[in-house]
MILUMRO-290954 format. One record per residue (C-alpha): residue number from 0; x, y, z; residue in one letter. Coordinates in nm, 3 decimals. Layout:
% residues N
<rec nr="NUM" x="X" y="Y" z="Z" rest="A"/>
...
//
This chain:
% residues 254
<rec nr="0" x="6.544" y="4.258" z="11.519" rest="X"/>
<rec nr="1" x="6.464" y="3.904" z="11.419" rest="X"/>
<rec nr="2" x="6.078" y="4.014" z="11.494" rest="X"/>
<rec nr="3" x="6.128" y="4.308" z="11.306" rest="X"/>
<rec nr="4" x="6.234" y="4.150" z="11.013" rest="X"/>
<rec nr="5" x="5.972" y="3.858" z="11.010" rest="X"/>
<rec nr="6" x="5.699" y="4.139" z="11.022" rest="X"/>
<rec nr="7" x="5.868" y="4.295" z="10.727" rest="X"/>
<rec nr="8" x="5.928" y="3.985" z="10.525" rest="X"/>
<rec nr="9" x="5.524" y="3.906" z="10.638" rest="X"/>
<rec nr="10" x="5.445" y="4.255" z="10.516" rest="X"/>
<rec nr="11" x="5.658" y="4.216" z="10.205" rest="X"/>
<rec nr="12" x="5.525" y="3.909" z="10.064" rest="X"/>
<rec nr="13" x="5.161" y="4.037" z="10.189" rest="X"/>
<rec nr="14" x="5.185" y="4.347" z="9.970" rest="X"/>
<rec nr="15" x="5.392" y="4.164" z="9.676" rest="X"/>
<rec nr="16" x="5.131" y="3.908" z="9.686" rest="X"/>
<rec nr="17" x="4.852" y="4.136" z="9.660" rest="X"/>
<rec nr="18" x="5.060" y="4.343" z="9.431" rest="X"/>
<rec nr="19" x="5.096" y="4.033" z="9.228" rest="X"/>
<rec nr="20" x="4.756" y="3.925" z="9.250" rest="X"/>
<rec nr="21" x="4.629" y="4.256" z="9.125" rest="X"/>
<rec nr="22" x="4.859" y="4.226" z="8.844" rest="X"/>
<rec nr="23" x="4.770" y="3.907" z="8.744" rest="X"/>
<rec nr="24" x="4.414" y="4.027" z="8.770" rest="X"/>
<rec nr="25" x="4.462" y="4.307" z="8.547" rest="X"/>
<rec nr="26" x="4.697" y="4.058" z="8.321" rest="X"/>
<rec nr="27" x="4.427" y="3.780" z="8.346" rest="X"/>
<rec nr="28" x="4.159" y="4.092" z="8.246" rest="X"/>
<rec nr="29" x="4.291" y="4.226" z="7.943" rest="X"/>
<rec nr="30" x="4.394" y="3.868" z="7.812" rest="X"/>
<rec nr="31" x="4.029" y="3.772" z="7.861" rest="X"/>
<rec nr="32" x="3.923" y="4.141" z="7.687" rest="X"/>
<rec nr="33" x="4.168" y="4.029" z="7.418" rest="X"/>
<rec nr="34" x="4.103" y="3.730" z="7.379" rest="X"/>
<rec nr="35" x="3.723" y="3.770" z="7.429" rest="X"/>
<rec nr="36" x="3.739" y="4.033" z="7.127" rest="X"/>
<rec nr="37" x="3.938" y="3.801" z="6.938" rest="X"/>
<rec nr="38" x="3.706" y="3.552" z="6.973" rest="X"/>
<rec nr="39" x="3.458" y="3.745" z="6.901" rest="X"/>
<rec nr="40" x="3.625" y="3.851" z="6.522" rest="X"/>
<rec nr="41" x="3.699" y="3.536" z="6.505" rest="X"/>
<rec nr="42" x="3.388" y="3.466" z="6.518" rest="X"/>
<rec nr="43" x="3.233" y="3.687" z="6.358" rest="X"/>
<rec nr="44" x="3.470" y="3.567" z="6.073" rest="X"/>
<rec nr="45" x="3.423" y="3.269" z="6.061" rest="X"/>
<rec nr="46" x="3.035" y="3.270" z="6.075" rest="X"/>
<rec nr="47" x="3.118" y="3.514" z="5.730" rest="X"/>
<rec nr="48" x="3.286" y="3.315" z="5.617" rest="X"/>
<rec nr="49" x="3.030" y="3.017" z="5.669" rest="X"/>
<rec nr="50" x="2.800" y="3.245" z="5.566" rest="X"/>
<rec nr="51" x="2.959" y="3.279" z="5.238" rest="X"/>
<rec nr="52" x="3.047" y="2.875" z="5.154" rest="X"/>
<rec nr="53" x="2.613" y="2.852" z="5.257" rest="X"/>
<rec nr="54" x="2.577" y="3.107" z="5.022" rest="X"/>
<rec nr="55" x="2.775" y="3.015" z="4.759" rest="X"/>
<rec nr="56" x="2.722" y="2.642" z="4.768" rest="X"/>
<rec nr="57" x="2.278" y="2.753" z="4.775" rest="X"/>
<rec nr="58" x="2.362" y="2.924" z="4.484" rest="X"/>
<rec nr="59" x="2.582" y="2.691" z="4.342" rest="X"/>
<rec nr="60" x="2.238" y="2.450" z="4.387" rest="X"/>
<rec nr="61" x="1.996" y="2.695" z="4.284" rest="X"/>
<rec nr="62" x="2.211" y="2.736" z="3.923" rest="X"/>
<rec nr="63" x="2.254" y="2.380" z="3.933" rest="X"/>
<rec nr="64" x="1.892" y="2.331" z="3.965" rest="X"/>
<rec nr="65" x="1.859" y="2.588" z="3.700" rest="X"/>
<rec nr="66" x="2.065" y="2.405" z="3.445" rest="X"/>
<rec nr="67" x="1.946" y="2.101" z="3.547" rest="X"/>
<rec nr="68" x="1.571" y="2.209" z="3.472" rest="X"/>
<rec nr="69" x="1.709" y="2.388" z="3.137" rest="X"/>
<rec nr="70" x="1.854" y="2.073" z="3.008" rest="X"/>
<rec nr="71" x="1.532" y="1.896" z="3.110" rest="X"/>
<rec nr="72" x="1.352" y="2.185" z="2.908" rest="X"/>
<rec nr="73" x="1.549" y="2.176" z="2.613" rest="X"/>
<rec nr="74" x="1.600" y="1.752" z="2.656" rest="X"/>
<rec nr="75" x="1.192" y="1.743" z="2.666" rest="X"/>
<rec nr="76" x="1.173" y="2.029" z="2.343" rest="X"/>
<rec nr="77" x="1.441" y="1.805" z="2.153" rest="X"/>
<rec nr="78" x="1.186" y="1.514" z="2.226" rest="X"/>
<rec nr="79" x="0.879" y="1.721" z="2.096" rest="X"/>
<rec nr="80" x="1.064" y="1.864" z="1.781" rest="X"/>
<rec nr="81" x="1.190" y="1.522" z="1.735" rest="X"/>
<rec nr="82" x="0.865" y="1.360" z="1.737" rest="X"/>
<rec nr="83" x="0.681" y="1.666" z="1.530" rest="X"/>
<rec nr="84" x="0.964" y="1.577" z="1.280" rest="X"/>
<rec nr="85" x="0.927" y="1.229" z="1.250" rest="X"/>
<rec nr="86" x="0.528" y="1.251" z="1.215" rest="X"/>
<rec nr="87" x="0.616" y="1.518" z="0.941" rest="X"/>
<rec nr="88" x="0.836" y="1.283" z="0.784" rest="X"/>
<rec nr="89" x="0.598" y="1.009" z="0.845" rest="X"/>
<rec nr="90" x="0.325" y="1.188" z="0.684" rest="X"/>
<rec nr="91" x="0.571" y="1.338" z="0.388" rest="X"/>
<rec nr="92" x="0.639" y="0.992" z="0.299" rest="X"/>
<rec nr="93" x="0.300" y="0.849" z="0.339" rest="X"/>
<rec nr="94" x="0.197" y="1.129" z="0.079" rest="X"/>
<rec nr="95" x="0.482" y="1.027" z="-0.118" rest="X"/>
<rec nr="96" x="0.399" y="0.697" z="-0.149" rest="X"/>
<rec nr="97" x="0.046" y="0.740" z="-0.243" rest="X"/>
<rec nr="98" x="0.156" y="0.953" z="-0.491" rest="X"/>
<rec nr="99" x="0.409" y="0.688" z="-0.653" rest="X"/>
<rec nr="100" x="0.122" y="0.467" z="-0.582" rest="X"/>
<rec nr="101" x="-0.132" y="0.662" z="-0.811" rest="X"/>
<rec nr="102" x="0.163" y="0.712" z="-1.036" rest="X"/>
<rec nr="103" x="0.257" y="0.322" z="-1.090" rest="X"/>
<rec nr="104" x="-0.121" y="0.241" z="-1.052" rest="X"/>
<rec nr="105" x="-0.203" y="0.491" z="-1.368" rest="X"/>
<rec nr="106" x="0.077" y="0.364" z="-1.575" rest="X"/>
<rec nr="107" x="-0.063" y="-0.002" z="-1.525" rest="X"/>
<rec nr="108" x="-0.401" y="0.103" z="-1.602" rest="X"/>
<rec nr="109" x="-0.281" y="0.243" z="-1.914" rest="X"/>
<rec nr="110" x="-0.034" y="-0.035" z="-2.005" rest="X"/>
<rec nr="111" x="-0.292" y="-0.294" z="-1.946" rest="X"/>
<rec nr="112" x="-0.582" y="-0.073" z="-2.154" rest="X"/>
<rec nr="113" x="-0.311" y="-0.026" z="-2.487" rest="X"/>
<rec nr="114" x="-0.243" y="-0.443" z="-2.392" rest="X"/>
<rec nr="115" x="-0.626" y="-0.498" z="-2.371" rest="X"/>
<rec nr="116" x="-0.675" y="-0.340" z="-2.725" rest="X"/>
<rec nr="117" x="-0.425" y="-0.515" z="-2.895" rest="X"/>
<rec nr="118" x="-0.533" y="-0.812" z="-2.751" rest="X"/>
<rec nr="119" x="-0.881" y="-0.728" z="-2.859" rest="X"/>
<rec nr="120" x="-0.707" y="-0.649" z="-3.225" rest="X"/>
<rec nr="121" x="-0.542" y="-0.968" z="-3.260" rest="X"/>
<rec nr="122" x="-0.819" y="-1.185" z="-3.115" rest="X"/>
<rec nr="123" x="-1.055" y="-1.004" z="-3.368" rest="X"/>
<rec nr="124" x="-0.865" y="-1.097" z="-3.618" rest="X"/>
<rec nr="125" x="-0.783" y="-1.442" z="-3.535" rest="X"/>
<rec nr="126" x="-1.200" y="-1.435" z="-3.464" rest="X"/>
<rec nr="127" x="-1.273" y="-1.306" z="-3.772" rest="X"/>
<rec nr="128" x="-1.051" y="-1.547" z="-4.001" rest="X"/>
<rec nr="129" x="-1.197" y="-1.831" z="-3.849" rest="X"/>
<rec nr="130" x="-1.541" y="-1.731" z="-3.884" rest="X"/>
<rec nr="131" x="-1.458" y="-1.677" z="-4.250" rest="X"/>
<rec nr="132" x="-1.357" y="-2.037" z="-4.270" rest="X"/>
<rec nr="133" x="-1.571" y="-2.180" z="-4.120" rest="X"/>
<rec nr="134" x="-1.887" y="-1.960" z="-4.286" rest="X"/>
<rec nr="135" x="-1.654" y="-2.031" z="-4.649" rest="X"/>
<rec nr="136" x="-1.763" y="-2.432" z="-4.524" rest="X"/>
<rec nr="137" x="-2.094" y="-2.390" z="-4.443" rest="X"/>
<rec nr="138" x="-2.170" y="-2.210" z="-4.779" rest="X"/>
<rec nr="139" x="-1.966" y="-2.509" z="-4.960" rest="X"/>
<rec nr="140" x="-2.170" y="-2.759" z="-4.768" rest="X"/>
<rec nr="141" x="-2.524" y="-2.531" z="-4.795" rest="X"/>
<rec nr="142" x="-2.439" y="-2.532" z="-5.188" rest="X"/>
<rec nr="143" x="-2.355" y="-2.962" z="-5.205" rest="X"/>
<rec nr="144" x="-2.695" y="-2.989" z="-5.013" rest="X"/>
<rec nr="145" x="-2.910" y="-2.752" z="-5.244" rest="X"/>
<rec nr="146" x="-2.749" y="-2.975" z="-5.540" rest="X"/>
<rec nr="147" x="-2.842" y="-3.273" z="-5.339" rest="X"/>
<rec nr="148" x="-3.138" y="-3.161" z="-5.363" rest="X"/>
<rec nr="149" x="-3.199" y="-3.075" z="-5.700" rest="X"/>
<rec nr="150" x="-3.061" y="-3.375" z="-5.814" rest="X"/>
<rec nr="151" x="-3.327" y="-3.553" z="-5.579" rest="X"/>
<rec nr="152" x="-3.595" y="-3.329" z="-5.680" rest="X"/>
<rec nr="153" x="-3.492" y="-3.414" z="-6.048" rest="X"/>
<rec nr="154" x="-3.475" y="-3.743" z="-6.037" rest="X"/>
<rec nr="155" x="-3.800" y="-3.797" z="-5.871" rest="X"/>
<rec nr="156" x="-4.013" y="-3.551" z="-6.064" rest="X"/>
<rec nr="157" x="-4.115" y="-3.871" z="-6.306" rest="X"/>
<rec nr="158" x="-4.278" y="-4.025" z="-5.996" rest="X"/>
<rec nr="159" x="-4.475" y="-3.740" z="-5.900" rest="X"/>
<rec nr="160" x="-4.617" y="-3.710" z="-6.257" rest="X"/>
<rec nr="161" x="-4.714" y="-4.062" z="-6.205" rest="X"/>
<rec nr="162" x="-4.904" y="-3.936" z="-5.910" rest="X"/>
<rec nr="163" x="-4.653" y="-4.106" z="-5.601" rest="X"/>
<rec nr="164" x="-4.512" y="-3.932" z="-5.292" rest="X"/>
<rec nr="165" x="-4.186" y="-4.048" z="-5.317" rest="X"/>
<rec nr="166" x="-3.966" y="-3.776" z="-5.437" rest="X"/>
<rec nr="167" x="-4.122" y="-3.531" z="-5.165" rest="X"/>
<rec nr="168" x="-4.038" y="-3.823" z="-4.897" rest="X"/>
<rec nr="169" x="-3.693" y="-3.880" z="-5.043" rest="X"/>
<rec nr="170" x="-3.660" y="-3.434" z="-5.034" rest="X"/>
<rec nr="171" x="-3.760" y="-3.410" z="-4.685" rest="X"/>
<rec nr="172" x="-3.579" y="-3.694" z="-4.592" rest="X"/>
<rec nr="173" x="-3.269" y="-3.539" z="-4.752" rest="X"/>
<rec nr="174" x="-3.371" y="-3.223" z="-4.603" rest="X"/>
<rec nr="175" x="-3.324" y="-3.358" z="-4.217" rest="X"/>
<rec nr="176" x="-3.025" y="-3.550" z="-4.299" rest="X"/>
<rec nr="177" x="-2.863" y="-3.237" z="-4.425" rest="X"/>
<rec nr="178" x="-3.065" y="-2.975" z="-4.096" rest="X"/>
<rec nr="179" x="-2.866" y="-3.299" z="-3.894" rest="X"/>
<rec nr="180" x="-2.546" y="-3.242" z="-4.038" rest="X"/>
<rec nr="181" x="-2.570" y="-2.831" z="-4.016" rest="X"/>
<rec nr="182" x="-2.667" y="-2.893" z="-3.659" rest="X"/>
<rec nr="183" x="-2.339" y="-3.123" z="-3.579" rest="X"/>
<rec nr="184" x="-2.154" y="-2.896" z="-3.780" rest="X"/>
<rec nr="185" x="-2.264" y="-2.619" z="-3.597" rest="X"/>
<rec nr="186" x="-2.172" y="-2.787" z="-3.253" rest="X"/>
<rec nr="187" x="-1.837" y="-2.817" z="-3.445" rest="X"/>
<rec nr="188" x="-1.805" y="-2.509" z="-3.511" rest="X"/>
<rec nr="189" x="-1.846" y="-2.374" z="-3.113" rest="X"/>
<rec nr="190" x="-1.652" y="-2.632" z="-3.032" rest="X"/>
<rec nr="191" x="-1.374" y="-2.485" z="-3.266" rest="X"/>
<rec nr="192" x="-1.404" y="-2.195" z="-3.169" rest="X"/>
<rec nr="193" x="-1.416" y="-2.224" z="-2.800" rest="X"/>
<rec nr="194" x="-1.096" y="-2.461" z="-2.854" rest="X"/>
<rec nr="195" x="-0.937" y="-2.162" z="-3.052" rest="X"/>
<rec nr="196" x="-1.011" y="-1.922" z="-2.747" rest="X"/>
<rec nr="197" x="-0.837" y="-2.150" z="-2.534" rest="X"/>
<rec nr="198" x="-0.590" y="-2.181" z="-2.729" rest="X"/>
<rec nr="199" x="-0.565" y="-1.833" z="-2.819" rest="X"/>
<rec nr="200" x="-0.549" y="-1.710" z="-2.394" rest="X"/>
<rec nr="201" x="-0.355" y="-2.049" z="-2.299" rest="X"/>
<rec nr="202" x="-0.048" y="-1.841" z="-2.596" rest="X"/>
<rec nr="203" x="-0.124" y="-1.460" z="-2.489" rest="X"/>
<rec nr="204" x="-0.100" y="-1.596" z="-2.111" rest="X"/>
<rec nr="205" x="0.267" y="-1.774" z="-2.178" rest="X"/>
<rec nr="206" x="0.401" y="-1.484" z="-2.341" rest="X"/>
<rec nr="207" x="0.266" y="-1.256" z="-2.035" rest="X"/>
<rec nr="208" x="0.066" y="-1.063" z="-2.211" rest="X"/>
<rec nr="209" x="-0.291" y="-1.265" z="-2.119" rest="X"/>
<rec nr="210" x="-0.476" y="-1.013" z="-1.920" rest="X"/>
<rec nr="211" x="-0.847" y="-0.869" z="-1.997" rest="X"/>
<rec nr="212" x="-1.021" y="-1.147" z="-2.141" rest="X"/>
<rec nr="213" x="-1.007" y="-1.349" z="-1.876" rest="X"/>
<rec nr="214" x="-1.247" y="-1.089" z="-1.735" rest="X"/>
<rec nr="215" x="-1.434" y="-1.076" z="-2.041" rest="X"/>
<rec nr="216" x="-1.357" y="-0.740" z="-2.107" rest="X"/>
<rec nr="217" x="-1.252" y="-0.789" z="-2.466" rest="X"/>
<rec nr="218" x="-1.492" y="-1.047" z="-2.544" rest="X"/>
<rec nr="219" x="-1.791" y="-0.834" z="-2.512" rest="X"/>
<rec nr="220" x="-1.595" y="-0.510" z="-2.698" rest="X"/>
<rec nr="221" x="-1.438" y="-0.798" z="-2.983" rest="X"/>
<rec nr="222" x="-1.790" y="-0.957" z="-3.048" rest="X"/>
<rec nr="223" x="-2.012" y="-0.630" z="-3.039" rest="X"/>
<rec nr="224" x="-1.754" y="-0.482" z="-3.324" rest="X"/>
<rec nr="225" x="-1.773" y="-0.829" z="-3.475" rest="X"/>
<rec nr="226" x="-2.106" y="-0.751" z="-3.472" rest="X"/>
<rec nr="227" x="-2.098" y="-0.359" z="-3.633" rest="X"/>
<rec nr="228" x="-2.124" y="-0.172" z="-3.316" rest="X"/>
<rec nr="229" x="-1.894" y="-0.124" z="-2.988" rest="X"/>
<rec nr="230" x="-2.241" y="-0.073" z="-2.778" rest="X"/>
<rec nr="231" x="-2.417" y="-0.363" z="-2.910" rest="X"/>
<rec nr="232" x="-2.568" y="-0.650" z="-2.657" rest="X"/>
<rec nr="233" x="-2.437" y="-0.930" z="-2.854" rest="X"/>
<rec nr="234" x="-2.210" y="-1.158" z="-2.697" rest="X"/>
<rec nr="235" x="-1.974" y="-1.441" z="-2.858" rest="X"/>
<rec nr="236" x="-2.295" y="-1.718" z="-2.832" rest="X"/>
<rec nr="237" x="-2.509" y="-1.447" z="-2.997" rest="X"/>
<rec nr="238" x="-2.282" y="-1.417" z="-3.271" rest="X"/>
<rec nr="239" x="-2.268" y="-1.770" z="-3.348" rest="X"/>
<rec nr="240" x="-2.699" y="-1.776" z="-3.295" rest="X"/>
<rec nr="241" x="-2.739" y="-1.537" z="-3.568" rest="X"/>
<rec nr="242" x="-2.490" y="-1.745" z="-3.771" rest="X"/>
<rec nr="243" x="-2.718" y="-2.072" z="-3.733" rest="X"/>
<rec nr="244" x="-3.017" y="-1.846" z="-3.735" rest="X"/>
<rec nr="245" x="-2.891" y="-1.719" z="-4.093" rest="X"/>
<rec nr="246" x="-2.803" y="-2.081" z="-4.210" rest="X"/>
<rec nr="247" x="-3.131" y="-2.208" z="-4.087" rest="X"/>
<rec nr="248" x="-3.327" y="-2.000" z="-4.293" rest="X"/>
<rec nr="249" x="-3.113" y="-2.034" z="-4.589" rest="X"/>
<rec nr="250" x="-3.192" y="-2.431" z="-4.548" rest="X"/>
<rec nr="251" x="-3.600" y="-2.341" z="-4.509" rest="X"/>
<rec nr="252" x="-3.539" y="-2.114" z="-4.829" rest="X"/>
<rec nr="253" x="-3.411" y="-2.360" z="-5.031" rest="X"/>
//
């Protein structure tokens, strides 16, 4: 019986091991079929879901990029614009200032052309009463010599009817002292004169208002009227020739 039940026990554990090796090999099966499928959607899950953050974080670059390039556009258009503005502006005020430069220029022109006539006016004037002065002394001295000489002439007609040269010597003698005394009263008088110019310019330049006739611009316009024309030749010297010229012959005349 002892035998008997040692088979059995052998036979029992036998069959319950195989039993339980079958069982744990069908267990061990559909754990693995579970778990392999699990797996598998977890798998297939997760690379989704990888699939997804790639996506979104490319496209996430790829709009990133996109602003990125925008702002670059639009940064390098605000650079254009602002640089086409600024050369407008440039330009604008360029233009502008010419303008105002034309503008001030002209207004100067014409201030210093009413200045130059007036100064022409008052230097014509101031011209023209010292000419008369000095011409009102030349005629007073031109008149003493020609009674000079007709006292001369007077007193030595007795000689010459006595048949001597002397009252012609004493006239022409006379005559040179008195051509000597025109001449230094002509260097006088250009002397005066060019003394008066100076001080005439030395004034009109204190009181600012000295401007033309340091060019001779007025000169040439105040002498030529002095003269009787604005287009004649004669300058200031020429004016003062034609004086001596004038005085000169009324000496040979008389």
């Amino acid at each position: 019986s002892a035998q008997i039940r040692y088979d059995l026990e052998q036979e029992y554990s036998m069959k319950f091991a195989q039993e339980t090796s079958a069982q744990q090999q069908a267990i061990r099966s559909e754990l693995e079929s579970k778990f392999s499928s699990e797996l598998n959607q977890a798998i297939v899950l997760k690379s989704a879901t990888i699939r997804e953050e790639l996506e979104q974080e490319l496209n996430a670059k790829e709009r990133n990029d996109t602003i990125q390039e925008k702002k670059r556009l639009l940064f390098v258009s605000e650079v254009e614009t602002a640089a086409r503005l600024q050369q407008t502006r440039r330009a604008e005020r360029k233009a502008w200032e010419k303008e105002t430069e034309n503008i001030v220029t002209t207004a100067l022109e014409e201030q210093k052309q009413v200045l130059a006539v007036k100064q022409e006016e008052e230097f014509q004037t101031k011209l023209q009463e010292a000419l008369a002065v000095e011409i009102s002394k030349i005629r007073q001295e031109i008149q003493h010599g020609e009674t000079k000489s007709e006292v001369v002439e007077s007193n030595s007609s007795p000689l010459a009817d006595q048949g001597t040269s002397i009252s012609e010597t004493s006239l022409e003698a006379e005559r040179e002292r008195f051509k000597a005394r025109l001449l230094s009263n002509e260097k006088k008088h250009a002397v005066e004169m060019q003394r008066l110019r100076e001080d005439m310019e030395l004034q009109w330049e204190r009181e600012g208002k000295y401007n033309a006739l340091s060019h001779g611009q007025a000169e040439g316009k105040l002498v030529s009227n002095s003269l009787g024309g604005k287009n004649s030749p004669h300058s200031h010297i020429e004016l003062l020739h034609v004086l001596q010229t004038t005085l000169a012959d009324t000496l040979v005349d008389h």
